[in-house]
Short mmCIF file of the C-alpha atoms (twelve columns), coordinates in Angstrom:
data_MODEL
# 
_entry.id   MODEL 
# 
loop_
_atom_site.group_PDB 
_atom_site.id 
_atom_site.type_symbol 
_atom_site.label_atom_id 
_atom_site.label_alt_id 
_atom_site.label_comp_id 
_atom_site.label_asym_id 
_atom_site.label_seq_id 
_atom_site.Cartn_x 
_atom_site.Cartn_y 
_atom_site.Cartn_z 
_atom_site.pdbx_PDB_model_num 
ATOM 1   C CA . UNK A 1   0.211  27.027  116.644 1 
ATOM 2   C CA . UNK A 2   2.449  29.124  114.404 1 
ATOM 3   C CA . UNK A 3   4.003  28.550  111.314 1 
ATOM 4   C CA . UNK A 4   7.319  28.123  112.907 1 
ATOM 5   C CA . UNK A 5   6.341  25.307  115.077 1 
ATOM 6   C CA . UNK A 6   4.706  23.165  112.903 1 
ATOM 7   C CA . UNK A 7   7.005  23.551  110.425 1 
ATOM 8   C CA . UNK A 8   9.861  22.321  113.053 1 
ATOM 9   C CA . UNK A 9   7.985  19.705  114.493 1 
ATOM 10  C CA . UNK A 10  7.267  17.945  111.584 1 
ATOM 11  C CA . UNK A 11  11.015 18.588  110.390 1 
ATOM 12  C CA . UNK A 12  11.830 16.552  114.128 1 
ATOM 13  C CA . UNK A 13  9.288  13.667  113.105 1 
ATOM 14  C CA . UNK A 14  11.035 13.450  109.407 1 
ATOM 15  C CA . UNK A 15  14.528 13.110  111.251 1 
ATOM 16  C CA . UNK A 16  12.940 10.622  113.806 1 
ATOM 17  C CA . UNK A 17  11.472 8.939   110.782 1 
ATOM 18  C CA . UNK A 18  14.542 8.752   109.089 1 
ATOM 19  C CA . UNK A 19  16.632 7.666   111.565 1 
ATOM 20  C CA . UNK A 20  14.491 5.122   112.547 1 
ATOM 21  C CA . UNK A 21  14.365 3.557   108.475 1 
ATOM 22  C CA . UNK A 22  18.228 3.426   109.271 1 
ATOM 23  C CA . UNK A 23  18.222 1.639   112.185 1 
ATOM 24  C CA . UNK A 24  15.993 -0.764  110.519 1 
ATOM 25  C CA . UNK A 25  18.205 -1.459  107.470 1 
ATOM 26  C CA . UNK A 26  21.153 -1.730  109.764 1 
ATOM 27  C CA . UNK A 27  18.943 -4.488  111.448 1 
ATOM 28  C CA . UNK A 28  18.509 -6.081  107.927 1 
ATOM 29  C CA . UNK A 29  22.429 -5.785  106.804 1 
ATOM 30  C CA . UNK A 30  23.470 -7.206  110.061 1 
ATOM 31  C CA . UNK A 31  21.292 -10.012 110.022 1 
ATOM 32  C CA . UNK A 32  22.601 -10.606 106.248 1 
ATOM 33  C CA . UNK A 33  26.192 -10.625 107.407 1 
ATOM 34  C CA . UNK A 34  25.174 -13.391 110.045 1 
ATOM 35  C CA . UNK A 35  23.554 -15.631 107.446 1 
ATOM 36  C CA . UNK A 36  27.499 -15.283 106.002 1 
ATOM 37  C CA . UNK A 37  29.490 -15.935 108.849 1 
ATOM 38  C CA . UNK A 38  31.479 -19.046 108.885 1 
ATOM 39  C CA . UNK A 39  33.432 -21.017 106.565 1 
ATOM 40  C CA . UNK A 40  32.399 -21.972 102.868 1 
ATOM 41  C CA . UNK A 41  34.152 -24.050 100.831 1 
ATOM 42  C CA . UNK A 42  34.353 -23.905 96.471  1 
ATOM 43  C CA . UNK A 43  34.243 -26.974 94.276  1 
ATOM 44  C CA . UNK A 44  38.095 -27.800 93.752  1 
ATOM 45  C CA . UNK A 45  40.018 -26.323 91.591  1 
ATOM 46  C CA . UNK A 46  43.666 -27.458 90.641  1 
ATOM 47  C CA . UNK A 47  45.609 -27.887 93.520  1 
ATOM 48  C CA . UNK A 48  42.529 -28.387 95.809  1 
ATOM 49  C CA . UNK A 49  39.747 -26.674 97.733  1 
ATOM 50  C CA . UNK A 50  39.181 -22.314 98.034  1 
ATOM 51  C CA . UNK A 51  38.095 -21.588 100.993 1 
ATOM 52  C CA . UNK A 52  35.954 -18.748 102.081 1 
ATOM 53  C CA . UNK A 53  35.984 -17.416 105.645 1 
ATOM 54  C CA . UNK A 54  33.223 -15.163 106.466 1 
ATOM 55  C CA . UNK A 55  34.071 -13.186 109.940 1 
ATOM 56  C CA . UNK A 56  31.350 -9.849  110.467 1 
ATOM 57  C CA . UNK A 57  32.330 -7.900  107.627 1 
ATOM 58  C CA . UNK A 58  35.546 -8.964  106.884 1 
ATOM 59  C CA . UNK A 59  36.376 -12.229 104.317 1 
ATOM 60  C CA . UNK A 60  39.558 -13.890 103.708 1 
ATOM 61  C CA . UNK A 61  39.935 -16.236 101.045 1 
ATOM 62  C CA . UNK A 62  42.654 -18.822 100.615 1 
ATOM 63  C CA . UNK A 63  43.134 -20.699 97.148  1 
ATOM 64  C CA . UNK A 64  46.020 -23.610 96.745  1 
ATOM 65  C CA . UNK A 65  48.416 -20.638 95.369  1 
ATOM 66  C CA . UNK A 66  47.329 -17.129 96.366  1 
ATOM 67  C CA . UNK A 67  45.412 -15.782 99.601  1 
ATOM 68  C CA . UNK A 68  43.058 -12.570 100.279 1 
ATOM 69  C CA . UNK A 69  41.532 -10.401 102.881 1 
ATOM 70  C CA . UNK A 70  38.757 -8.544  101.581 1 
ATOM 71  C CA . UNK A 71  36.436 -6.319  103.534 1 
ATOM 72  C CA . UNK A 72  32.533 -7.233  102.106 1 
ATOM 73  C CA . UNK A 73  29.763 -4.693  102.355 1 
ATOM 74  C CA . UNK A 74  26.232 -6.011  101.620 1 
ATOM 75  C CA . UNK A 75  22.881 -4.227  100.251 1 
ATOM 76  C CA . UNK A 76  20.283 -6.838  100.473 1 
ATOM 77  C CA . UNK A 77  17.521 -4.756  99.304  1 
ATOM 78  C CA . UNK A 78  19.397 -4.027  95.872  1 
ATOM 79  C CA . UNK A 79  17.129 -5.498  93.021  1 
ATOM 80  C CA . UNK A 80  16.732 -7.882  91.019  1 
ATOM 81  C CA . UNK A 81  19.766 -9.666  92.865  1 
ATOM 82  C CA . UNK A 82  21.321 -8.936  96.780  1 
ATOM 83  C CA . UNK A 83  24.450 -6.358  96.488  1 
ATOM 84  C CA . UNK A 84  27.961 -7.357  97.540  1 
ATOM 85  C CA . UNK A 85  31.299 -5.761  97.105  1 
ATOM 86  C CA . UNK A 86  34.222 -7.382  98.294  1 
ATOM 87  C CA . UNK A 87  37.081 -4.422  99.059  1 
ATOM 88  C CA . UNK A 88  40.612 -6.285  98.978  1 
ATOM 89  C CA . UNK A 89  42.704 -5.567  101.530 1 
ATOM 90  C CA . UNK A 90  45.394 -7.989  101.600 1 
ATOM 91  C CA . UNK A 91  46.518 -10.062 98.509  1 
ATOM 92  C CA . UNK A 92  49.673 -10.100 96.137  1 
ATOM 93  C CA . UNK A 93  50.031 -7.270  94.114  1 
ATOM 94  C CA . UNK A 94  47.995 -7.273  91.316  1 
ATOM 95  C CA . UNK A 95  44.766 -7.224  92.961  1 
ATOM 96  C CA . UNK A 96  45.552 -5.407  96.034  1 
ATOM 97  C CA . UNK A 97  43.297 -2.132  96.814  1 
ATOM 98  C CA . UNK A 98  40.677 -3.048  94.382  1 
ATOM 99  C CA . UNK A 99  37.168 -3.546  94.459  1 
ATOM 100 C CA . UNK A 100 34.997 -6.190  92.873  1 
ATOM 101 C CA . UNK A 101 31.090 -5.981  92.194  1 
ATOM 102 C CA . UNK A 102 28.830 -9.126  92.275  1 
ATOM 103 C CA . UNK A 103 25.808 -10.496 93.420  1 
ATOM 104 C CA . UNK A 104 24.510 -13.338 96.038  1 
ATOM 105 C CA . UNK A 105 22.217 -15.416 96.958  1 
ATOM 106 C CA . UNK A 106 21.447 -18.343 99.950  1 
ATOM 107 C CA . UNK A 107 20.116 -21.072 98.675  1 
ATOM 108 C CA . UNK A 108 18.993 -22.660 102.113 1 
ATOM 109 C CA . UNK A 109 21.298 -22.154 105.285 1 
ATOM 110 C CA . UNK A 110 24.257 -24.560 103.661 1 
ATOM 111 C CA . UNK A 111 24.539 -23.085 99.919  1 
ATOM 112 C CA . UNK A 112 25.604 -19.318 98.677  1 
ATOM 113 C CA . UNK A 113 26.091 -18.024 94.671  1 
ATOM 114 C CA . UNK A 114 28.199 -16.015 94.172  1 
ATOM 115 C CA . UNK A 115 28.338 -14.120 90.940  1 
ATOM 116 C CA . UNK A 116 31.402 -11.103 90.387  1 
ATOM 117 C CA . UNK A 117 33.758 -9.500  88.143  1 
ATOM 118 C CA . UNK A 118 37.097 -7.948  89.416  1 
ATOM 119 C CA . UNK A 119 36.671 -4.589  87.486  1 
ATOM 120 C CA . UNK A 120 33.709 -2.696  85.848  1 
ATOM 121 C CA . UNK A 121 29.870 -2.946  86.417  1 
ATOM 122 C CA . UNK A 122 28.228 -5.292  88.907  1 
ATOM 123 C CA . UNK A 123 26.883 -8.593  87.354  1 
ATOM 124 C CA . UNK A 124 23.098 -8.693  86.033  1 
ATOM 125 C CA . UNK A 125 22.300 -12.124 86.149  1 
ATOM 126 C CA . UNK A 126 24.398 -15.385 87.878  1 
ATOM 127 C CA . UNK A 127 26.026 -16.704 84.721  1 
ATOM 128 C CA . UNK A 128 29.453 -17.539 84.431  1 
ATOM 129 C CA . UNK A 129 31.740 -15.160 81.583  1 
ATOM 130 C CA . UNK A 130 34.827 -16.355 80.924  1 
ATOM 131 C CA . UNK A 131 37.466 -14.666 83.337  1 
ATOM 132 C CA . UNK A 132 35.156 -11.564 83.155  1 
ATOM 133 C CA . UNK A 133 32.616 -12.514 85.416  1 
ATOM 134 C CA . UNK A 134 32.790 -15.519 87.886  1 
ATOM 135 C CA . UNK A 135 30.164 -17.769 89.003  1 
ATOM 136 C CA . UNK A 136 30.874 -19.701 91.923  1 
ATOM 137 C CA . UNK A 137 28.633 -21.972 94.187  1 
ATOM 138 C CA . UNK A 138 30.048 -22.082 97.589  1 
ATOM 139 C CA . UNK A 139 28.697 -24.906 100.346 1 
ATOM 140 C CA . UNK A 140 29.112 -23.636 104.526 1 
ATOM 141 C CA . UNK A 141 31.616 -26.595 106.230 1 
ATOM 142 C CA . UNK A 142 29.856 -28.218 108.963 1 
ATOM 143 C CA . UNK A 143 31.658 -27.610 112.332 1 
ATOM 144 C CA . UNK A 144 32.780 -30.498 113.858 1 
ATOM 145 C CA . UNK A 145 30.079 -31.054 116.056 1 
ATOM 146 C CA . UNK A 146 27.399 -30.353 113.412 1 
ATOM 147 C CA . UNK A 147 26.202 -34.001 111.474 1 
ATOM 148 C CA . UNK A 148 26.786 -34.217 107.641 1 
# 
């Protein structure tokens, strides 16, 4: 074989290679975003209940005074803590078009942590910073024909 060809076919097997690794973590995000799907609700807060909607990528949040549609992407390999970034879409003016870094994690099927700040650097550890970083522990509503 000459030069040429090896150096092309193993070229093809690093693409293969490569695009196989994607498919893979596409696999892995995917089945993250399932884990999310459904509805979550926060401890109360004034006013009552914030609830979080998980639909595929997309999250819409609705507090007793303000509501939001965010678009969430997710990197569950990121270390020491899962990636996500919620991408606001819809909300009153002061927080449209902005994007907020945090971290997750499941805590069984029926508990997520959620750990963010609405501007700057992505959290480093789940600990609560006065309005600079949030901690929140969300628990997934049963459906009505799921038992308490």
């Amino acid at each position: 074989m000459n030069s040429r060809l090896i150096r092309t076919s193993l070229t093809l097997s690093a693409l293969v290679a490569t695009a196989a690794s994607a498919r893979g973590e596409d696999a892995a995000i995917e089945a993250e975003f399932k884990k999310l799907d459904g509805e979550w609700t926060a401890p109360a807060m004034a006013g009552g209940d914030v609830v979080y909607r998980f639909k595929g990528k997309k999250l819409e949040i609705d507090t007793p005074s303000r509501s939001y549609t965010m678009t969430i992407t997710l990197d569950p390999k990121a270390k020491p803590d899962k990636a996500i970034d919620f991408k606001i879409d819809e909300a009153p003016e002061d927080a449209k078009g902005k994007t907020s870094k945090g971290i997750y994690k499941l805590e069984g099927d029926d508990t997520l942590v959620l750990c963010f700040r609405g501007e700057g650097e992505r959290p480093s550890k789940f600990e609560e910073s006065g309005f600079e970083q949030i901690l929140t522990k969300l628990k997934r509503k049963k459906k009505a024909t799921e038992k308490p």
